[in-house]
ZAKELO-673263 format. One record per residue (C-alpha): x, y, z; residue number from 1; residue in one letter. Coordinates in nm, 4 decimals. Each point is the difference from the previous one (the first is absolute). Last residue first. Layout:
// ZAKELO-673263
((X Y Z) NUM A) ...
***
This chain:
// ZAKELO-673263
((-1.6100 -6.3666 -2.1329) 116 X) ((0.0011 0.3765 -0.1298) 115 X) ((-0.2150 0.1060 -0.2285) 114 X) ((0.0750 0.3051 -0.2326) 113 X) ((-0.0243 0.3057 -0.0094) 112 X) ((0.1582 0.2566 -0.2406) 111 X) ((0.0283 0.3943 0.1278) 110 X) ((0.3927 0.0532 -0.0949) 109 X) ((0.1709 -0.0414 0.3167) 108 X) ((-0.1598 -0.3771 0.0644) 107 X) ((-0.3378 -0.0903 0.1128) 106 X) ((-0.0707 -0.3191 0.2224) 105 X) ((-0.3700 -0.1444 0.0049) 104 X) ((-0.0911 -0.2250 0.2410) 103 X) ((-0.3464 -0.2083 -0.0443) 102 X) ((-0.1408 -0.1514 0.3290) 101 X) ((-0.2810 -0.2456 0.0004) 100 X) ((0.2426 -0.3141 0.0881) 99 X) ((0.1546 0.2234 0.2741) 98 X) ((-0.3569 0.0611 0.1667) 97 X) ((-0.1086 0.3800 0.0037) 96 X) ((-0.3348 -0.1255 -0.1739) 95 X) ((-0.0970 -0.2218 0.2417) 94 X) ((0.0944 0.2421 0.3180) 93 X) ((-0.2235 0.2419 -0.2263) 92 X) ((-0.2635 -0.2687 -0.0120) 91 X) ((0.0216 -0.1066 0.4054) 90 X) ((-0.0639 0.3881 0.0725) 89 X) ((-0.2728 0.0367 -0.2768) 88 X) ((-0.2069 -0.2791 0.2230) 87 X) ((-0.0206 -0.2936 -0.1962) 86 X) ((-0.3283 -0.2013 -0.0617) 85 X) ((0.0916 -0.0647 -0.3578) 84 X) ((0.0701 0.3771 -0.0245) 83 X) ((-0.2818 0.1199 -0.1611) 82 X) ((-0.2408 -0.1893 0.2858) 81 X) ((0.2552 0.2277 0.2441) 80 X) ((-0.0155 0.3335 -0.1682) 79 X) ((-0.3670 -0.0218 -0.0660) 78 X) ((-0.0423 -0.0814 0.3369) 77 X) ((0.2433 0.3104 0.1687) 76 X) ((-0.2038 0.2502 -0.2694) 75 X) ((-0.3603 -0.0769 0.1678) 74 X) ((0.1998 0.0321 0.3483) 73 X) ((0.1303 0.3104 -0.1365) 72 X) ((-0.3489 0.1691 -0.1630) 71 X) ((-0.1520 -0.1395 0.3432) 70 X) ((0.2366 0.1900 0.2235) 69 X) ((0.0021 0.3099 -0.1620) 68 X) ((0.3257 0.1814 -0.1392) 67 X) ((-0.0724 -0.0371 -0.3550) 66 X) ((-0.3703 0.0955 0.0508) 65 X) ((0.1002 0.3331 0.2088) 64 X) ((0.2725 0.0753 -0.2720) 63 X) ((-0.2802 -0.0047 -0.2738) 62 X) ((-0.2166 0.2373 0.1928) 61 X) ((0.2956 0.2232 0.0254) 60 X) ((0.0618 -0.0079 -0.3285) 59 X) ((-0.4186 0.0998 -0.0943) 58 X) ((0.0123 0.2471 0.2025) 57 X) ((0.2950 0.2058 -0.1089) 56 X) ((-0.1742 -0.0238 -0.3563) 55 X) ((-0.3298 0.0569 0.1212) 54 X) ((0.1324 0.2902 0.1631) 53 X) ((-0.1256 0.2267 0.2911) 52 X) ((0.1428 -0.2954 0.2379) 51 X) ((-0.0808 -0.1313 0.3237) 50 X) ((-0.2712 -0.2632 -0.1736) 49 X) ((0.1640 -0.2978 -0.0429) 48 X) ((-0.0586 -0.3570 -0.0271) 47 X) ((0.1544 -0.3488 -0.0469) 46 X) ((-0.1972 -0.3345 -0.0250) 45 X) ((0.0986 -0.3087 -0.0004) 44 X) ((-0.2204 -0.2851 -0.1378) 43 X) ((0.2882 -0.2263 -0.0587) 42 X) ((-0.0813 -0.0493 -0.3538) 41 X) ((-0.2596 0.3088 -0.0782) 40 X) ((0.2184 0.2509 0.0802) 39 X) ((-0.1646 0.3120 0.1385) 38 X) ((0.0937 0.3414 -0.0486) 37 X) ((-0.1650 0.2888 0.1704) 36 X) ((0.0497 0.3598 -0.0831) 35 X) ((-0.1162 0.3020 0.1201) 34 X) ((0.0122 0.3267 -0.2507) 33 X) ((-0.3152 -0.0301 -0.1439) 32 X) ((-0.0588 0.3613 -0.0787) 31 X) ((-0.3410 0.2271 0.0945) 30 X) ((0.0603 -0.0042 0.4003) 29 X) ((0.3596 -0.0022 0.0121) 28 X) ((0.0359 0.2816 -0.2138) 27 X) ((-0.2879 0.2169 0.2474) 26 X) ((0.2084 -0.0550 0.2949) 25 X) ((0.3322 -0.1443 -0.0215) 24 X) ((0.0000 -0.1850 0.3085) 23 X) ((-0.2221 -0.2436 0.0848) 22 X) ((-0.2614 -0.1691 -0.2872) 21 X) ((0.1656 -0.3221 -0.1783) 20 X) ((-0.1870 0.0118 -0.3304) 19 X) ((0.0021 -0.3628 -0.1310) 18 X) ((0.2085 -0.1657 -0.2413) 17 X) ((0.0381 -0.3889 -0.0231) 16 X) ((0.3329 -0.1939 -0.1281) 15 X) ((-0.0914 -0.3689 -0.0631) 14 X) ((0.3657 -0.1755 -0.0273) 13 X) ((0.1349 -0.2540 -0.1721) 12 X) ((-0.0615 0.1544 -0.3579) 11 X) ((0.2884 0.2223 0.0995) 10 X) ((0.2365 -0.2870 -0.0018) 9 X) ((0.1469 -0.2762 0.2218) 8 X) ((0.2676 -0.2153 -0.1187) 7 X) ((0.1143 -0.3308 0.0849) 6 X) ((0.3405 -0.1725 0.0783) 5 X) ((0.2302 0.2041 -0.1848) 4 X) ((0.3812 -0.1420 0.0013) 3 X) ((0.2750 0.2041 0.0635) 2 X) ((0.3346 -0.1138 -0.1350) 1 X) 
***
C-alpha cells in the first residue's frame, strides 16, 4: 500500500513568461515563448528558452527545477522531518518488515484471501 507523504500542486509554483529573442526571428520577438518557473519553497528555479513553444518551454523549465540541486535538497528535508527523521530508505525497510506485511493467496477462480 502506497502511502502519500505530501503533495505539491500548481499553486506551488510562480511560472513567468518573457520573450526569449534567438532563433525564430520575428515570432520570437512578438510571443513570450521563454519560460521560467520558480518554486517558492525551495526557491528553485527552472528555465528555458531553446524552444519556439511556450508549451515545450514551459516542461522543460519544469524538468530543470525537478532536477536542481536546491529543489532536491529542499525535497530530501521535507522527506526526512515527514518521516520522523527517517530517511525514505530506513521507512521502506520499515514498511517491508514481516509484522507490516499482508499476503494475499488467490485460488483458480479469482477469490483472495489472506493467508497466515
Amino acid at each position: 500500500m502506497k502511502k502519500k507523504l505530501f503533495s505539491i500542486t500548481k499553486k506551488d509554483f510562480d511560472i513567468q513568461t518573457f520573450r526569449s529573442g534567438g532563433k525564430g526571428g520575428q515570432k520570437q520577438n512578438k510571443t513570450d515563448s521563454g519560460v521560467r518557473i520558480i518554486h517558492r519553497q525551495s526557491g528553485a528555479t527552472g528555465e528555458s528558452r531553446t524552444e519556439r513553444s511556450q508549451h515545450q518551454n514551459k516542461k522543460l523549465a519544469f524538468q530543470r527545477l525537478v532536477k536542481s540541486v536546491k529543489f532536491k535538497v529542499w525535497l530530501s528535508r521535507v522527506v526526512f522531518e515527514i518521516g520522523q527523521n527517517k530517511t525514505i530508505e530506513e521507512m521502506v525497510e520499515e514498511d517491508l518488515m514481516p509484522k507490516n506485511l499482508k499476503i494475499e493467496c488467490r485460488d483458480n477462480k479469482d477469490n483472495w484471501r489472506e493467508m497466515k
